[in-house]
C-alpha positions in Angstrom: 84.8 147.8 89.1 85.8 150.4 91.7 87.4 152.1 88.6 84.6 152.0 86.6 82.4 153.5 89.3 84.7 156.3 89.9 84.6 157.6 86.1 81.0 157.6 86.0 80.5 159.6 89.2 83.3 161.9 87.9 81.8 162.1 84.6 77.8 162.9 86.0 79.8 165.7 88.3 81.5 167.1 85.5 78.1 167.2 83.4 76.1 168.9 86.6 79.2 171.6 87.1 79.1 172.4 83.0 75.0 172.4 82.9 75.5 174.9 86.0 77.6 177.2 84.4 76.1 176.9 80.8 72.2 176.4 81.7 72.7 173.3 79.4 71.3 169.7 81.1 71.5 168.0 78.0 70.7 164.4 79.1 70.9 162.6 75.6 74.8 163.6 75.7 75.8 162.4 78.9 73.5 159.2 78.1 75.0 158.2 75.4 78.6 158.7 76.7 77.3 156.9 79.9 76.6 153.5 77.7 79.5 154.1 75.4 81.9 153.6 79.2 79.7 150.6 80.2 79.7 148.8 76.7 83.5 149.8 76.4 83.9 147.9 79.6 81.6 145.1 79.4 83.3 144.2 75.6 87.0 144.8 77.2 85.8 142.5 80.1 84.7 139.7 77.2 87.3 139.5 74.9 90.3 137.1 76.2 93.5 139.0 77.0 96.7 138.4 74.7 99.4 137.0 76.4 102.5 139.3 76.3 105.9 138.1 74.3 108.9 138.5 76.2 111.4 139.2 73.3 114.3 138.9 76.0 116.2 142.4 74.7 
């Protein structure tokens, strides 16, 4: 979770320090990439992990 946190306050910094220098606050963009990072990580947290083969090489 702490992960997860960090990205999204990294991400809404970048998108303040690029609407600063390019007078663009698009909020639909950085929405939309907002809820493609929590659904990413809600469906990763969902779906069973694979256990891994040890091929003894």
């Amino acid at each position: 979770m702490k992960n997860i946190l960090g990205l999204i306050i990294g991400t809404i910094a970048g998108w303040l320090i690029w609407g600063y220098f390019t007078d663009d606050f698009s909020g639909e963009k950085l929405f939309m990439f907002l809820m493609g990072i929590i659904m990413g990580y809600i469906i990763g947290r969902i779906t069973p992990k694979r256990k891994k083969v040890d091929l003894g090489t």
